[in-house]
C-alpha positions in Angstrom: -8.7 -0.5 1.8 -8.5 -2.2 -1.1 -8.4 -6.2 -1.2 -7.8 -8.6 -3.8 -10.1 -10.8 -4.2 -8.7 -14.5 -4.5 -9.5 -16.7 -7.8 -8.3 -19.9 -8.2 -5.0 -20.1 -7.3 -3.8 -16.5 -7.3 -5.4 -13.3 -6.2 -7.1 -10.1 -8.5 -6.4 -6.8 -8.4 -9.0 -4.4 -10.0 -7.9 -3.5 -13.4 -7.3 0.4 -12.5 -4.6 -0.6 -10.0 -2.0 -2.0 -12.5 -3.1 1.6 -14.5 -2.4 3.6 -11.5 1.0 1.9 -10.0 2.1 2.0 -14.2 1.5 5.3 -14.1 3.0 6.7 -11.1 5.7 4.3 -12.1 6.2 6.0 -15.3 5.7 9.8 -13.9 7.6 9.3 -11.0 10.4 6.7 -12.1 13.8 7.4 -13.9 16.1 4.0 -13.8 18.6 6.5 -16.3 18.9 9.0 -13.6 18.9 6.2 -10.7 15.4 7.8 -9.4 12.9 5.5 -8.2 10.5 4.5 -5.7 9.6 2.1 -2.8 6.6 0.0 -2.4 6.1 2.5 0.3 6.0 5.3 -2.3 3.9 3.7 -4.2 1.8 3.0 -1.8 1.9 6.6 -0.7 0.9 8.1 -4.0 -1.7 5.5 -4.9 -3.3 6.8 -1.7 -2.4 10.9 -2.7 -3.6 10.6 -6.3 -6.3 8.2 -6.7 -7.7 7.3 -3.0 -6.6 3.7 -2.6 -5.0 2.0 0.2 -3.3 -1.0 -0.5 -1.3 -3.1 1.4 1.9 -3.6 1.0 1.6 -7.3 -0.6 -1.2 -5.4 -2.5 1.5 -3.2 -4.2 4.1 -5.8 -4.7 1.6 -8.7 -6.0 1.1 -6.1 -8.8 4.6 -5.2 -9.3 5.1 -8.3 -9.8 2.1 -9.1 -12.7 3.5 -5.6 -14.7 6.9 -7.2 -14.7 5.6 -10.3 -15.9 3.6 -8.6 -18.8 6.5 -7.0 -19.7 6.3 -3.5 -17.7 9.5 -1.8 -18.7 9.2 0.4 -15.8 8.7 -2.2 -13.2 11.2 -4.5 -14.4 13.7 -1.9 -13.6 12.7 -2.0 -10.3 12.6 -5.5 -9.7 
């Protein structure tokens, strides 16, 4: 499972996650069409695709960072 690791005063995700959930977000999404996923999803196809479990806080902590760097795709979500 994969853990962020804690610096400072808020945690790390490897760089590859916020690639990955981008990417399933942008493959799997349409806000147009009302199609989109859950954390769970995500979580589902991070684990399909690439290998990683995440926990749930995991997913949403970096939900959370793409929608504050501007993520089209996950502020749609939000």
């Amino acid at each position: 499972m994969v853990q962020p690791k804690i610096q400072g005063n808020h945690r790390a995700y490897p760089k590859e996650l916020a690639i990955y959930v981008e990417r399933i977000l942008l493959e799997e999404t349409d806000a147009g069409l009302g199609k989109g996923l859950s954390v769970s999803d995500i979580m589902a196809e991070l684990k399909a695709r690439y290998g990683y479990e995440v926990k749930r806080d995991t997913v949403q902590g970096v939900l959370n960072a793409l929608v504050d760097s501007g993520s089209k795709k996950a502020f749609a979500l939000q």
